[in-house]
N, C-alpha and C positions, 0 to 999 in steps of 0.2 A: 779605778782608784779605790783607793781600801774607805771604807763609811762605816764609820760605828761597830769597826771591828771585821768587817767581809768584803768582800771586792766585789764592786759595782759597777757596771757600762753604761759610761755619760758621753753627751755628746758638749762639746767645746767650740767657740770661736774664737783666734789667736787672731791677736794682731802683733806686728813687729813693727816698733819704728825706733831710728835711729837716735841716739842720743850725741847729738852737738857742740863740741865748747863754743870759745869765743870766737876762735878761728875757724869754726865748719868743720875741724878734726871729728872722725866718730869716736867717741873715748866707750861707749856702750851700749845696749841695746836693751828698748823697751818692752816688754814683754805683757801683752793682758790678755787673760783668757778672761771668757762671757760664757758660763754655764748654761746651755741651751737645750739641754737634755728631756724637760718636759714638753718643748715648743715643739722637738721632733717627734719624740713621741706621739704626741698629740696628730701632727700631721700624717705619721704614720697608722693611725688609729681610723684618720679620716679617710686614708686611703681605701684601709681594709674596707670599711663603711660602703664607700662608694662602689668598688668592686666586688663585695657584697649586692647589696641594690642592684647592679648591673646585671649579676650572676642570673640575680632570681627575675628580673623582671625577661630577662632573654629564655628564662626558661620556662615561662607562662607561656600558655597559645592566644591570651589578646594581646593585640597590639595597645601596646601604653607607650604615653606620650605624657610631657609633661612641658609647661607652658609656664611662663613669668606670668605677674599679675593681669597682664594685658592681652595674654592668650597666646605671645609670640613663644614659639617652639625652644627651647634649652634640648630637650634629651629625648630621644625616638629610642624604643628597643629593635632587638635584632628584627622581630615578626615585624615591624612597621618596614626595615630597609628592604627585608628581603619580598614583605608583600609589591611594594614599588617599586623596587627594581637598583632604588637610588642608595647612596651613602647619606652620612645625617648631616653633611654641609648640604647636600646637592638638595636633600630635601627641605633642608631649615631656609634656601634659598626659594624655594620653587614655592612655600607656605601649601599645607596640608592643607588647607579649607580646599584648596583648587582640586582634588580628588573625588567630591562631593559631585555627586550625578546634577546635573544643569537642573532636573526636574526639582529636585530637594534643597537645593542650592538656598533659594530665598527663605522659604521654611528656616531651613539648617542657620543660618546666618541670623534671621529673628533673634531664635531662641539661644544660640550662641552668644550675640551680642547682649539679648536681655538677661542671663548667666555672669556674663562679664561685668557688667554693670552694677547687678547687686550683692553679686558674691553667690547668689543659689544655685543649686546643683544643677547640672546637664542630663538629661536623659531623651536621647530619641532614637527611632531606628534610622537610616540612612544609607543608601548604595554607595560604597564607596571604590574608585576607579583602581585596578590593577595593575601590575608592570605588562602585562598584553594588550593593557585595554577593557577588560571585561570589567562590570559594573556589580557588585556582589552586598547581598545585603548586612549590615552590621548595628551592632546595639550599639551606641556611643553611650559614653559615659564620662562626666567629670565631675570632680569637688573642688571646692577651692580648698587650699590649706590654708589659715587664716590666724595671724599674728595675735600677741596676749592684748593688746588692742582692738580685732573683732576686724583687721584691716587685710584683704586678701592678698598672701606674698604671694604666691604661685597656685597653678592648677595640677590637679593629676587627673591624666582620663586614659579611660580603657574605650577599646574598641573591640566586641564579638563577632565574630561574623555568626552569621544565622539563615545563611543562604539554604541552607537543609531545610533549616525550620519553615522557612517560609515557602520553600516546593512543597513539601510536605502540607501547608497550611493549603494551597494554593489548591494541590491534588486533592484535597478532603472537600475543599469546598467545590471543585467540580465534579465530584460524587455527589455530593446533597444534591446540586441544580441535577444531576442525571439522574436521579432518583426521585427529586421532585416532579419533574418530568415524566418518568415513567408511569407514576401511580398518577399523575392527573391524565393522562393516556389511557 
């Protein structure tokens, strides 16, 4: 449509309805359009946002996860499906806590639950299970994101794995006992 002089791309809602005499004859037809041009926009904007977000969070190496107020799973990136093996129904069904090594399990769920509860942040390490089975160690992480009322809408958390770090922690400390060992020898 031409605006203030230059032609501009809007978007429209028509509706057509018939116009009726006394006898149900159509003698014309209604015509209203609903200028909707910012409403699409906007949802196009949201799009990009989201597929934005998507982009980046698939192309992090932690797994991020992102959970309603109550911890239930909304959105896994790519590294979460392809670590498990599963799609983000099959996992949002199956609930991510069950990946959590039996050993850490009650720990993990503590302080999960005591997170949940007050809105404070998540930090522990934890083995978390893989699409073969193997059990690998990981930083968790979450924050709540928390409404202009102090009220937590949703969580975001990352997961690192740190399986290196922790052979490597593991290897260093069985040098110190080999070495403590030798000099007291």
């Amino acid at each position: 449509l031409m605006k203030n002089g230059k032609m501009e791309t809007g978007f429209f809602n028509f509706t057509y309805k018939p116009l009726r005499n006394e006898e149900g004859e159509i003698y014309g037809i209604l015509n209203m359009a609903l200028d909707v041009t910012e409403m699409v926009e906007s949802k196009n904007l949201l799009k990009e946002r989201e597929r934005h977000f998507r982009l980046m969070t698939d192309l992090m190496p932690e797994k991020v996860i992102n959970t309603n107020a109550n911890g239930e799973a909304i959105y896994f990136n790519q590294n979460w499906l392809d670590y498990t093996g599963m799609n983000s129904e099959q996992l949002k069904k199956q609930n991510w806590e069950t990946f959590v090594h039996p050993d850490d399990e009650d720990n993990f769920r503590e302080k999960w639950h005591h997170s949940l509860n007050t809105g404070s942040g998540f930090d522990m390490e934890v083995r978390l299970r893989n699409s073969e089975g193997n059990y690998l160690w990981h930083l968790c992480r979450a924050e709540a994101v928390k409404g202009e009322n102090g009220e937590v809408k949703m969580w975001i958390g990352t997961n690192t794995e740190i399986q290196r770090l922790k052979e490597e922690e593991k290897r260093k400390e069985d040098f110190l006992k080999m070495v403590s060992h030798e000099l007291k020898t």
